[in-house]
MMTF fields as JSON, N, C-alpha, C and O atoms, coordinates in Angstrom:
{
  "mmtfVersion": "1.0.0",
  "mmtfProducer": "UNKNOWN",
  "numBonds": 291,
  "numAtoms": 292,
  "numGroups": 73,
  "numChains": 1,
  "numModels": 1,
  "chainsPerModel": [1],
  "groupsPerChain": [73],
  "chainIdList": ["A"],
  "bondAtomList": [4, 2, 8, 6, 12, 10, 16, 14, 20, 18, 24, 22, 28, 26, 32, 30, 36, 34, 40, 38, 44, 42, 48, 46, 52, 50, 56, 54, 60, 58, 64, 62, 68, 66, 72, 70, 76, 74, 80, 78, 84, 82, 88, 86, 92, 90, 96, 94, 100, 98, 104, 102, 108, 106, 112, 110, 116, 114, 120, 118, 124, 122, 128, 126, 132, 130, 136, 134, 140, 138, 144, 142, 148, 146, 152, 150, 156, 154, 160, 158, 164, 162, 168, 166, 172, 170, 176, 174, 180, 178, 184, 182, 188, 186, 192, 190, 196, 194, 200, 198, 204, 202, 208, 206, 212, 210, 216, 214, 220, 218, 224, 222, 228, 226, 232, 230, 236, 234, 240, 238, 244, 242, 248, 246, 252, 250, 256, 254, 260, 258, 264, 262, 268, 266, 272, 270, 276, 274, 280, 278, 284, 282, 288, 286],
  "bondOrderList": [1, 1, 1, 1, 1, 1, 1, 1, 1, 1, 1, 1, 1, 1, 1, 1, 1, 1, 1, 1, 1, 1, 1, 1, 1, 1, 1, 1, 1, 1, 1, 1, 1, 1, 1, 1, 1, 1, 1, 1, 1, 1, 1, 1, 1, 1, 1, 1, 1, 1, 1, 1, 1, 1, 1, 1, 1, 1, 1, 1, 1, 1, 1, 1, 1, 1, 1, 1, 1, 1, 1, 1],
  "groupList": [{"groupName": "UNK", "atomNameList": ["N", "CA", "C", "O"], "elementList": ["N", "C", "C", "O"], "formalChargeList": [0, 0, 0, 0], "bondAtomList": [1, 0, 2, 1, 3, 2], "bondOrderList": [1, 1, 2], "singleLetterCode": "X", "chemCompType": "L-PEPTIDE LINKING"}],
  "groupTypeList": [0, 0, 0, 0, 0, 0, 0, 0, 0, 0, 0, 0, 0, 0, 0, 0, 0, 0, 0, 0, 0, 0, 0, 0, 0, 0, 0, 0, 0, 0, 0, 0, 0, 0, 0, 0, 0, 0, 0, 0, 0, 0, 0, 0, 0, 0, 0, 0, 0, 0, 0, 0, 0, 0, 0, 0, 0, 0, 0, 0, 0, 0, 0, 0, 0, 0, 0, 0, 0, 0, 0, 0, 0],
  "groupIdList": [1, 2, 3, 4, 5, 6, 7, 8, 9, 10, 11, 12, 13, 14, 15, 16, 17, 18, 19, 20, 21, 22, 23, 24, 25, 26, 27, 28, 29, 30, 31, 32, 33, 34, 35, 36, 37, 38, 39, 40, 41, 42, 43, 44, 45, 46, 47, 48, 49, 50, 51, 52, 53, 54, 55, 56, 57, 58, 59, 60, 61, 62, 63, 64, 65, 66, 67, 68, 69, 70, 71, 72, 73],
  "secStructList": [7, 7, 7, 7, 7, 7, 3, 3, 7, 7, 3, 3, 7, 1, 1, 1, 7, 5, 7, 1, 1, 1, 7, 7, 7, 7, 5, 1, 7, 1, 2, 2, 2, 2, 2, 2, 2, 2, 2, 2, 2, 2, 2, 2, 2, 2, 6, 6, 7, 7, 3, 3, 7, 7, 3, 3, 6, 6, 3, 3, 7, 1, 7, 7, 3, 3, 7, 7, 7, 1, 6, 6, 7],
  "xCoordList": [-5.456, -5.092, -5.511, -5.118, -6.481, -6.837, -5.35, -4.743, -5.056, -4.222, -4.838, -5.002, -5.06, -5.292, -4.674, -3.599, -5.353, -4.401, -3.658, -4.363, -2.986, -2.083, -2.013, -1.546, -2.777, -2.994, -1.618, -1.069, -1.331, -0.523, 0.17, 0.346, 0.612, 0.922, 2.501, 3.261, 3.012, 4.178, 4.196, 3.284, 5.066, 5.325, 6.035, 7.164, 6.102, 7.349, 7.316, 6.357, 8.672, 9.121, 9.059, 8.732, 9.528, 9.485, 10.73, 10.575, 11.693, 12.751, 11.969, 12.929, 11.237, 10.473, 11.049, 10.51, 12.2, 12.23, 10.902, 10.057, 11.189, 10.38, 10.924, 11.641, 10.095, 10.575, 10.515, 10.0, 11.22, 11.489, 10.189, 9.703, 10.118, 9.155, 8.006, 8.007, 7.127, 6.047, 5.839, 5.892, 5.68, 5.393, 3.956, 3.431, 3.621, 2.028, 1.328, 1.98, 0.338, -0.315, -0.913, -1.359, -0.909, -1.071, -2.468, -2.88, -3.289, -4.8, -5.319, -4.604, -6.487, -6.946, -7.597, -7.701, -8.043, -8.936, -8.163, -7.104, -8.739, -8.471, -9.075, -8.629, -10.156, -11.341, -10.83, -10.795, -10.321, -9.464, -8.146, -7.787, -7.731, -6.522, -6.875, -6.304, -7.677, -8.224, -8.793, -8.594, -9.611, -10.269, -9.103, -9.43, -8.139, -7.595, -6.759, -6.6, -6.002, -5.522, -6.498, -6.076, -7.637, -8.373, -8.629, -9.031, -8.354, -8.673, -7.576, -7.69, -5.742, -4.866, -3.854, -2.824, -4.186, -3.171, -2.887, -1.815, -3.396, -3.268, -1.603, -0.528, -1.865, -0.997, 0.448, 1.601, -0.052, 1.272, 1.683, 2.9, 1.017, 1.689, 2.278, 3.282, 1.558, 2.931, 4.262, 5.322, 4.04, 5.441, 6.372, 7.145, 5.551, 6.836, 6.434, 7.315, 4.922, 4.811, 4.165, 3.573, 4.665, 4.343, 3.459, 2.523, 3.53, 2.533, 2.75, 3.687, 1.38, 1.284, 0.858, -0.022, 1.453, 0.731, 0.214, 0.956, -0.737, -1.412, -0.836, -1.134, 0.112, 0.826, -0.23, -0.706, -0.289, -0.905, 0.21, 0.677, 0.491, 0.906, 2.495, 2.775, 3.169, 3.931, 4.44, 5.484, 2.91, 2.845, 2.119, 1.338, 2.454, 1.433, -0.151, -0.475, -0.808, -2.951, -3.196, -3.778, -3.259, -3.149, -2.432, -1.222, -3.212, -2.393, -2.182, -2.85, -0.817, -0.006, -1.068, -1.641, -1.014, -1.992, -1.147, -0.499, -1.41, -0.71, -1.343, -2.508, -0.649, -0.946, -0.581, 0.473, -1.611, -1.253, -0.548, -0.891, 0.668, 1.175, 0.384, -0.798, 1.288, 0.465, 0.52, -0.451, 1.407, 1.345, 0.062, -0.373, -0.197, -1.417, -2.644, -3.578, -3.02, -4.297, -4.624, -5.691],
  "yCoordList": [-26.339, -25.466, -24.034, -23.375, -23.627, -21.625, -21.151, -21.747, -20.179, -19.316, -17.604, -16.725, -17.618, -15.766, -15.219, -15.429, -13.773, -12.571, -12.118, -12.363, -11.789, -11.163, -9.753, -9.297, -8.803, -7.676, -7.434, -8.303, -6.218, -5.61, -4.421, -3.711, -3.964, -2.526, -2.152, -3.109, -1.138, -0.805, 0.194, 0.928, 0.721, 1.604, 2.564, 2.112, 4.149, 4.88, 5.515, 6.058, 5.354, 7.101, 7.851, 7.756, 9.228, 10.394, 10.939, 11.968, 10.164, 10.545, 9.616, 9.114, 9.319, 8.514, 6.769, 5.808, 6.763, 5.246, 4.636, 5.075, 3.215, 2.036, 0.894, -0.041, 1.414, 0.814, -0.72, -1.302, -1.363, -2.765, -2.957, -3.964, -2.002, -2.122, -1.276, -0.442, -1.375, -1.935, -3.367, -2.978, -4.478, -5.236, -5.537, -5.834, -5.315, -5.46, -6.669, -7.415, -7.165, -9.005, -8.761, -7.675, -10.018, -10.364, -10.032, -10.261, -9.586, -10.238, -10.517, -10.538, -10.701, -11.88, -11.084, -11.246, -10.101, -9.028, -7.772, -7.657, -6.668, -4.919, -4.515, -3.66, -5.255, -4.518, -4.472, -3.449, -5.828, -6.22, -5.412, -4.959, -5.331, -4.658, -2.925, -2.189, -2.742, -1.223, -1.145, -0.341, -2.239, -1.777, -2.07, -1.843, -2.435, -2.905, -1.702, -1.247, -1.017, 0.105, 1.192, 1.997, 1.075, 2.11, 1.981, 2.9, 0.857, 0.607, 0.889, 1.407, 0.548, 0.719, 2.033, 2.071, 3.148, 3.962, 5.211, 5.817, 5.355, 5.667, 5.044, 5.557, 3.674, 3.378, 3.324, 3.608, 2.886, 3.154, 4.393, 4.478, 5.624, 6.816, 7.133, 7.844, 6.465, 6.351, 5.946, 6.551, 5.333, 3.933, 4.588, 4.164, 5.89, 6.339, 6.275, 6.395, 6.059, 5.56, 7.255, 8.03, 7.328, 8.706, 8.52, 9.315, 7.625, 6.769, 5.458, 4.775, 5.203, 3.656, 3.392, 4.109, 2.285, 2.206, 0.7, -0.282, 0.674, -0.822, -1.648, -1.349, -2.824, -3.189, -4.845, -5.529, -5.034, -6.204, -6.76, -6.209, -8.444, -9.146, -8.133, -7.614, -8.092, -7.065, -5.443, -4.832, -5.266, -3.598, -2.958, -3.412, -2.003, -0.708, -0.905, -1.206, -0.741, -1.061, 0.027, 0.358, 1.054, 2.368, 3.657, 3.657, 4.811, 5.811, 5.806, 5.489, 6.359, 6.184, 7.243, 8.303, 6.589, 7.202, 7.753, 7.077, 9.416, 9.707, 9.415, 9.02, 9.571, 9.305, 10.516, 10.695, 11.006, 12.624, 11.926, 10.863, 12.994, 13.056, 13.029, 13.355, 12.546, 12.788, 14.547, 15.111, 15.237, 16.572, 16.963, 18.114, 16.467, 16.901, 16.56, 17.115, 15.603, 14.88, 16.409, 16.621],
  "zCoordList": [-12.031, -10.935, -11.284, -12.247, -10.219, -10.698, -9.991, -9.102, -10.521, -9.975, -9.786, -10.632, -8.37, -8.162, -7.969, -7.407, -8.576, -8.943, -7.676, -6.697, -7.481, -6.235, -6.6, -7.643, -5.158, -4.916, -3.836, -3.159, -3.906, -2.995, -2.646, -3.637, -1.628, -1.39, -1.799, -1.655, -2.198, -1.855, -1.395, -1.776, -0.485, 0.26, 0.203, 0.014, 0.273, -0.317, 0.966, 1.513, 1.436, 2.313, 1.604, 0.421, 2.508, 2.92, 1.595, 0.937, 1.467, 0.229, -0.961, -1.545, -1.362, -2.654, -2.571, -3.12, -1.772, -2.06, -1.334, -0.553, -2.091, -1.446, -0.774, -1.128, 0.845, 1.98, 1.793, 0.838, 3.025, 2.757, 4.503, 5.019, 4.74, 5.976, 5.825, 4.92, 6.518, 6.656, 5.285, 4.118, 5.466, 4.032, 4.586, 5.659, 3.359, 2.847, 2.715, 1.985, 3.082, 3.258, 2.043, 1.67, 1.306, -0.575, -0.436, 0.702, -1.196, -1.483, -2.91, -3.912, -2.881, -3.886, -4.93, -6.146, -4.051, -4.79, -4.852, -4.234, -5.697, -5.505, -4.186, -3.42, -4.033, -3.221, -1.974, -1.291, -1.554, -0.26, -0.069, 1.019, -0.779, -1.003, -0.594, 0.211, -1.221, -0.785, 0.528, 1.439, 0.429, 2.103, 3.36, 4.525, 3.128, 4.262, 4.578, 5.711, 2.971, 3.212, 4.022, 4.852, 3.682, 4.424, 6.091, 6.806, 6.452, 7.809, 8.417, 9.528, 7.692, 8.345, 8.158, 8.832, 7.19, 6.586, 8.067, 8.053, 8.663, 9.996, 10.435, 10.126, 11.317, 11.303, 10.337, 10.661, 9.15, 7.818, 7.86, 7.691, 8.057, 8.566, 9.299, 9.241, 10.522, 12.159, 11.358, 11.198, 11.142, 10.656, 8.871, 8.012, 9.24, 8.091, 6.569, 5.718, 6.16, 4.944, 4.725, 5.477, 3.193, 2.498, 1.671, 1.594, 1.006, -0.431, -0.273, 0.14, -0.81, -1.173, -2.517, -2.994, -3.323, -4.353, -4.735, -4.698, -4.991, -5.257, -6.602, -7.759, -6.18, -7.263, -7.403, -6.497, -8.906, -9.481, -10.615, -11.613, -9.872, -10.458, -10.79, -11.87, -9.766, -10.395, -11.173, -11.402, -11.377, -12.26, -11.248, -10.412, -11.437, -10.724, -11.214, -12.363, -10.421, -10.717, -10.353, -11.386, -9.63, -9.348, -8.988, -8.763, -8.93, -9.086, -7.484, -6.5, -7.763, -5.862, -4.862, -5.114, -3.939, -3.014, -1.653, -0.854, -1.668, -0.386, 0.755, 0.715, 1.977, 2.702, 4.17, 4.78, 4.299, 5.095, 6.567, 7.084, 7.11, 7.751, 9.09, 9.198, 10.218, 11.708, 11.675, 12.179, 11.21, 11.506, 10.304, 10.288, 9.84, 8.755, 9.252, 8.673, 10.406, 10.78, 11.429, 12.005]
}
């Protein structure tokens, strides 16, 4: 049996916690994982997200990525 790596987002409000909403769809890759953030962080901003950070297998894989405000666009 292969087992793949599981990519994924977490989400921080506006006070640093990490939301239980917006939840993030697994992926297989980093690459996927990145590009999807890039297509959707727009929306994750509507919806309250301040940072995201790309978690692997459980640990943090990158450095948290903000995410500019609708009052910042």
């Amino acid at each position: 049996m292969v087992v793949r790596p599981q990519w994924e987002w977490q989400f921080d409000g506006a006070d640093g916690l990490v939301l239980d909403r917006p939840v993030s769809p697994v992926f297989t890759t980093q690459f996927d994982a990145e590009s999807w953030l890039g297509e959707h962080w727009r929306s994750l901003a509507a919806a309250g997200v301040e940072a995201a950070r790309l978690v692997n297998e459980g640990r943090q894989a990158t450095a948290t990525v903000p995410l500019p405000s609708a009052a910042g666009r």
